[in-house]
N, C-alpha and C positions, 0 to 999 in steps of 0.2 A: 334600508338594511339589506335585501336582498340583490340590491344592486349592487351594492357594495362587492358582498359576498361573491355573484359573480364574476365582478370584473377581476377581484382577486382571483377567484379562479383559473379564469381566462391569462391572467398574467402570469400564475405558475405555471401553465399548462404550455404557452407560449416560449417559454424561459425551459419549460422542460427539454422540449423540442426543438429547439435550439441550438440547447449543449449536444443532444443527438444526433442534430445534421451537421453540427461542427466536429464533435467528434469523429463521425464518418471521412470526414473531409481529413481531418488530421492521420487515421488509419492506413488512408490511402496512403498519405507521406511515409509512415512509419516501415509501409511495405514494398516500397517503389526503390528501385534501386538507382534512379536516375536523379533523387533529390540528396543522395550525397558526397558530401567530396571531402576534401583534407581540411577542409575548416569546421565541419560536424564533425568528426573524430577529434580532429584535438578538442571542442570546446567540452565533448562527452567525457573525454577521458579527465577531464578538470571536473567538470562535475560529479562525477562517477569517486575521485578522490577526496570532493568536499562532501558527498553525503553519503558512501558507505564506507571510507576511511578513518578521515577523522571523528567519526562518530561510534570508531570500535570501541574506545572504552568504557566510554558511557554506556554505550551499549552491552557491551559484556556483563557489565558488574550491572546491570539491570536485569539482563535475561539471569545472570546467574541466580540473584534474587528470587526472581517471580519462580523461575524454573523449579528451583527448592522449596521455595514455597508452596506451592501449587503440588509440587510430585509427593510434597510431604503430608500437603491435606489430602491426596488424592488415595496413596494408598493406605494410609489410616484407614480411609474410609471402607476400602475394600476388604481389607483386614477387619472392621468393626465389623461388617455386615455379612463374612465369608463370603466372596464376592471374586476373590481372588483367581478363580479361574476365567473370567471375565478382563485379566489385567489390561494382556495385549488389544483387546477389542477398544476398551477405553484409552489406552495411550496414546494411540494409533487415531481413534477414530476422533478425540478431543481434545486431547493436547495435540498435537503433529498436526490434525487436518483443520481442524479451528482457533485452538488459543494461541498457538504459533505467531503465522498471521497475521490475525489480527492487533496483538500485541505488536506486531513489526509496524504493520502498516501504522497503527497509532503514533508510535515514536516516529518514523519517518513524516507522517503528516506536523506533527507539532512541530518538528524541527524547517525543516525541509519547505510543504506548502506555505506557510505563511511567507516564507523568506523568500520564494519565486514571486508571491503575489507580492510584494512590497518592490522587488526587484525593479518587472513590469510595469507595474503601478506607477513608480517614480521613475523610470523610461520614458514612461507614456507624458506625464504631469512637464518633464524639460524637453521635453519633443525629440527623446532621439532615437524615438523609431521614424520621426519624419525625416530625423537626419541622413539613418539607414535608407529609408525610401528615396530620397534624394541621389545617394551615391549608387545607388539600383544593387544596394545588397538586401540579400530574399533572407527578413526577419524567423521567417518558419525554417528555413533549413541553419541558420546562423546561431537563434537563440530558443527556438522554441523547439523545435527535434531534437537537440540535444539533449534537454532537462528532460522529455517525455522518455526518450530511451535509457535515459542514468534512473528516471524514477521504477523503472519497470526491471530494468540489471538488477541493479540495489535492494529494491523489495526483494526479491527470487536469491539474491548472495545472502544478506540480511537474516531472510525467516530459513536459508538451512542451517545457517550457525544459530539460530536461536533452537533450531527442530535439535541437533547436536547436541547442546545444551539441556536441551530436554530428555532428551534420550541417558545421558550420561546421569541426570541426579535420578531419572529412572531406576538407572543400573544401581546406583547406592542405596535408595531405601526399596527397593525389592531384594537384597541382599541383606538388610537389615532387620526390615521384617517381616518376609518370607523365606530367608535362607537361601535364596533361589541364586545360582551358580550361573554364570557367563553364557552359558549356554543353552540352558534354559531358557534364560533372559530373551536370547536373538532370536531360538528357534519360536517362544511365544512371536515375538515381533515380526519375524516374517510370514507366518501363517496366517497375521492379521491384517498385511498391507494386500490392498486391493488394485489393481490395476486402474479403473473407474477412479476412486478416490486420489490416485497420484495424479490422474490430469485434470481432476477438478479443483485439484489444489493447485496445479503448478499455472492451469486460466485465472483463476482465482487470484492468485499473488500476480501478473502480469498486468489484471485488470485494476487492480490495487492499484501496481505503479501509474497505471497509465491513467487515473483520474485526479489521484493525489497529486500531479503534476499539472494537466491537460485544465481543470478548473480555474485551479488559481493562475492560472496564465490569459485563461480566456477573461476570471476577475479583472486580471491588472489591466488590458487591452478596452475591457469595458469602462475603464476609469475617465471620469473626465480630467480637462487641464487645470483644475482646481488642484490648490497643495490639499487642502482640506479633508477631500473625496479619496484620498489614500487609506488612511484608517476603516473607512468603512467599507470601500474595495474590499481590502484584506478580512474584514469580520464579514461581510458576504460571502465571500470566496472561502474564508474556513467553514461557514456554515452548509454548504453547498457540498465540501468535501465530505462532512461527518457524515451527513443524508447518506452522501456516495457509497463511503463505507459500508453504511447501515442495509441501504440496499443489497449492495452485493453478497455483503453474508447473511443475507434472510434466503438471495436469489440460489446462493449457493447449496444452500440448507437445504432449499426445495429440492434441487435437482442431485444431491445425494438421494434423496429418498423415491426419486422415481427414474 
């Protein structure tokens, strides 16, 4: 049993470190100005329209949802417990800098990562990344920079229209029930955004894009040539993203607070 338990260990720990020295590795790309050319821009600009285009209206009519929902439970609550001068602190500091977000990155990961990792995966399974290596075209600048930079655009375009969205049913039930006039409304809001808070949201959301992408890529690439090993690839590689998630806004949590 104890063996067991180590080698498990030793296997996440290996698997952790890993995705770490390959992420590293992929960074590099992402900031090197000499790994792009006119075939990463067009493939980004296609991507960039398949995941934060066509997915504005699902989108919208979800954030408007949650947004009303959420601003609707939120200021009740302020309102129940006189609390109210407190607004902008929590809008600011909970919805905008965390529910936002997170909420983006969710719907982007559900839609979005599985579909690269299956992508990959069944690349991998007909060998046409061998095919790719054969004609000496460079897979990382071709197919995989591309997705990593539309998932990292798109999260950060994505969570200001949903922060938007939040902000405006804001503006309705603090008008509803607090009375509180347009003005009000901003000068609370600007006296609660914080300089510190806007760039640990805008790493925040970058690093979002760039795992919900960068995992399931690296999943599909780990896939063997079995048709089989596709399904599970992909339930890997989503399991792998959620952690991702989870990590990063515990990590983010910390470093607001210190």
């Amino acid at each position: 049993m104890i063996e067991s338990i180590g080698n498990r260990t030793i296997s996440i720990v290996l698997s952790f470190l890993d995705i770490c020295m390959s992420a590293v590795i992929t960074l590099s790309m992402v900031f090197n100005k000499k790994t792009y050319n006119s075939a990463t821009f067009s493939v980004l600009i296609h991507q960039i329209y398949y995941t934060a285009v066509e997915i504005l209206p699902l989108f919208i009519a979800v954030s408007v949802f949650l947004g009303t929902l959420t601003m609707g439970i939120l200021f009740q609550t302020l309102k129940q417990f006189g609390l109210d001068q407190y607004l902008g602190n929590i809008l600011v500091g909970f919805a905008i800098t965390e529910l936002s977000p997170f909420v983006t990155v969710l719907l982007l990961a559900l839609r979005s990562s599985s579909a690269i990792n299956t992508e990959i995966a069944v690349m991998k399974v007909n060998r046409e990344l061998d095919t790719l290596k054969a004609f000496q075209i460079d897979a990382g600048r071709y197919l995989f920079l591309p997705r990593i930079l539309n998932g990292m655009i798109s999260l950060v375009l994505l969570n200001g229209l949903f922060s938007i969205i939040l902000i405006t049913s804001g503006l309705l039930f603090s008008q509803l029930l607090f009375g509180m006039g347009l003005n009000t409304y901003s000068r609370l809001l600007a006296n609660s955004v914080h300089l510190s808070d806007s760039i640990i949201l805008a790493i925040k959301c970058m690093t979002f894009g760039f795992f919900i992408t960068f995992i399931p890529i690296l999943s599909g690439l780990r896939t063997s040539y079995d048709l089989t090993s596709i399904p599970v690839s992909v339930l890997h590689g989503m399991i792998r993203v959620f952690i991702a998630i989870i990590s990063i806004e515990v990590l983010s949590l910390i470093a607001r607070f210190f």
